[in-house]
C-alpha positions in Angstrom: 27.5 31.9 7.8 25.9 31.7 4.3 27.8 29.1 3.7 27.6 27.0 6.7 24.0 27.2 5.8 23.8 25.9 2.2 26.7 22.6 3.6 23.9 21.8 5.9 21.1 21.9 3.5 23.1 19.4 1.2 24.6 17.2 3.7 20.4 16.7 5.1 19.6 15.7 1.4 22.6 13.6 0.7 21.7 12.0 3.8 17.8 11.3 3.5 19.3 10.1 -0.6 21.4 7.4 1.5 18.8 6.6 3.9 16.0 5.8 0.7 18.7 3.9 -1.5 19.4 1.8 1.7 16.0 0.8 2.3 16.1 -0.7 -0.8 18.5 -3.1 0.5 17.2 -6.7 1.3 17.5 -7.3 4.5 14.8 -9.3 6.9 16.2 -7.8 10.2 13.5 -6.1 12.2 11.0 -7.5 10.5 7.9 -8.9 12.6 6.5 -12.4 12.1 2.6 -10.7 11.6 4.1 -8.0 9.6 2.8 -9.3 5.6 4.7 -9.1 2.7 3.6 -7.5 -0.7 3.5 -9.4 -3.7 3.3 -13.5 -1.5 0.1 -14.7 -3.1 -0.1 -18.6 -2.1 -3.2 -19.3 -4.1 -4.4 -17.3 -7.2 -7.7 -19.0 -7.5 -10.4 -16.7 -7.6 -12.9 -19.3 -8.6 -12.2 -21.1 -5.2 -12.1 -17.5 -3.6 -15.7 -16.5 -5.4 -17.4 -20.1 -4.0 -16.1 -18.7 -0.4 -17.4 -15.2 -0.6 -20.9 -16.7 -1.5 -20.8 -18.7 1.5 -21.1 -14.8 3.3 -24.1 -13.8 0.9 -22.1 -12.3 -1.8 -21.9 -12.9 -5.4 -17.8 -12.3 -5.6 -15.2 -11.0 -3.0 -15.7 -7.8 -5.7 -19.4 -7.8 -4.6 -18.5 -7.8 -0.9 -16.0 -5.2 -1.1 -18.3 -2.8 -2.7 -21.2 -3.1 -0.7 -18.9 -3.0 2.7 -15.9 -0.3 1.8 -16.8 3.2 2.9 -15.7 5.8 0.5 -12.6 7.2 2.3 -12.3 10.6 2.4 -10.8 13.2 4.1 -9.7 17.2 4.0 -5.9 16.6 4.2 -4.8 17.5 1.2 -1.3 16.9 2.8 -2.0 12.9 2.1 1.6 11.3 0.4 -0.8 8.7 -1.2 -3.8 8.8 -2.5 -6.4 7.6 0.1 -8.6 4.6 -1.0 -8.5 0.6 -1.5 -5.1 -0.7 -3.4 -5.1 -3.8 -5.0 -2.8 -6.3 -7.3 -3.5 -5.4 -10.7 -6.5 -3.3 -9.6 -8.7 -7.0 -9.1 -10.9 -6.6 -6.6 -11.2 -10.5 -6.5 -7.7 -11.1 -5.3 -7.5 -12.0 -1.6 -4.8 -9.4 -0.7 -5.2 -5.5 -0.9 -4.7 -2.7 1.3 -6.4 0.7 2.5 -4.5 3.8 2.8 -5.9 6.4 5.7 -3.8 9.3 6.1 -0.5 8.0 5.5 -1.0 4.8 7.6 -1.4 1.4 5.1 -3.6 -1.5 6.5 -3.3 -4.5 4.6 -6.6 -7.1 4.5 -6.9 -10.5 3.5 -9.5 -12.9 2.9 -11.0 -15.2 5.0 -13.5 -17.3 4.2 -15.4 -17.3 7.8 -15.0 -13.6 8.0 -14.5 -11.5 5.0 -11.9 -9.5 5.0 -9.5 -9.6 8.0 -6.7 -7.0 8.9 -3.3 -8.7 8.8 -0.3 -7.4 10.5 0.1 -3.6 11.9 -0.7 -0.7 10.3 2.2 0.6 8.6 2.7 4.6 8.8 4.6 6.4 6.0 7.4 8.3 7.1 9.2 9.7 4.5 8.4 10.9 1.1 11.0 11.9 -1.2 9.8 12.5 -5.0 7.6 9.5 -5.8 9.1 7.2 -3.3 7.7 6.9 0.1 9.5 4.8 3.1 7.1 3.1 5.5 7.7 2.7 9.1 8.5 -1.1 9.0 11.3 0.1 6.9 9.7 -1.2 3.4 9.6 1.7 0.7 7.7 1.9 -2.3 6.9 4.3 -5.8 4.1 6.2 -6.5 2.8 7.0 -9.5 0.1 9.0 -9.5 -2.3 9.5 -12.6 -2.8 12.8 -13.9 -6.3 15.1 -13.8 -8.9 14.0 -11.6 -9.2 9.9 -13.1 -6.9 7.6 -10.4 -7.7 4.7 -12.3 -4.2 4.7 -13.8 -2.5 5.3 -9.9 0.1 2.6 -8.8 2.5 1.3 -6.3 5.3 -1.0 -6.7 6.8 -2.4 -3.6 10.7 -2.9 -3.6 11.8 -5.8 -3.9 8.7 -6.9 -5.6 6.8 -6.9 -9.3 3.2 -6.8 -8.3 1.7 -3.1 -9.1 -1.3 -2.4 -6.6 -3.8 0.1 -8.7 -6.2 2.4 -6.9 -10.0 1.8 -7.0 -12.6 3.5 -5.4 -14.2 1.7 -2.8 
């Protein structure tokens, strides 16, 4: 019976191994129209970006996002990522980022007549499996979280894409 145990055991991790590796896989099936895409920046111009985000009585989009992000914080220390505000190469200027709440991603972009606007569903991780976490849109991802108590160093790279989203405190 021992036996039949320790087969199981292996044949659940060879499986959730096969399941991660195929999520890799590029495949658009599934996939809703709303749903956004890490890494597709149209327009890099934060000069352009800066002009609209004084149009809504800020100095920057930076200056926006700190006075209007709450400090997320919660007791679940069960979290698979680091709760906070994510964003390409840790700029707080770009007009993409996202918010992890307990294990549920919400991406935001910018709009010039609004701020910051919630695009596509919230995403909810499903699956973690060392530093790699699977959402449930299918999209995985890496974690690398910083060591000791500074996140500053915290990223996530996207499958599929190069941009590396660092962690920054409201």
């Amino acid at each position: 019976m021992k036996g039949w145990k320790k087969c199981m055991v292996f044949l659940l991790a060879l499986g959730i191994c096969i399941g991660l590796a195929a999520c890799g896989e590029d495949s658009s099936e599934g996939e809703s129209e709303d749903y956004y895409i890490p890494g597709v920046v149209e327009d890099t111009d934060n000069s352009t970006d800066e002009h609209l985000a004084e149009q809504l009585g800020y100095d920057s989009i930076e200056d926006m996002r700190t006075q209007e992000h709450e400090i997320i914080s919660t007791d679940d220390n069960d979290n698979t990522v680091a709760e906070g505000y994510w964003y390409p190469g840790g700029d707080r200027n770009s007009p993409i980022y996202f918010m992890a709440q307990r294990d549920t991603i919400y991406w935001y972009e910018f709009d010039p007549e609004q701020g910051d606007v919630q695009v596509g569903a919230p995403d909810g991780i499903v699956l973690k499996f060392g530093n790699k976490r699977r959402l449930q849109s299918g999209q995985t991802f890496q974690y690398t979280i910083s060591r000791g108590l500074d996140m500053s160093d915290s990223k996530i790279c996207f499958e599929g894409d190069t941009t590396e989203y660092f962690w920054r405190e409201c």
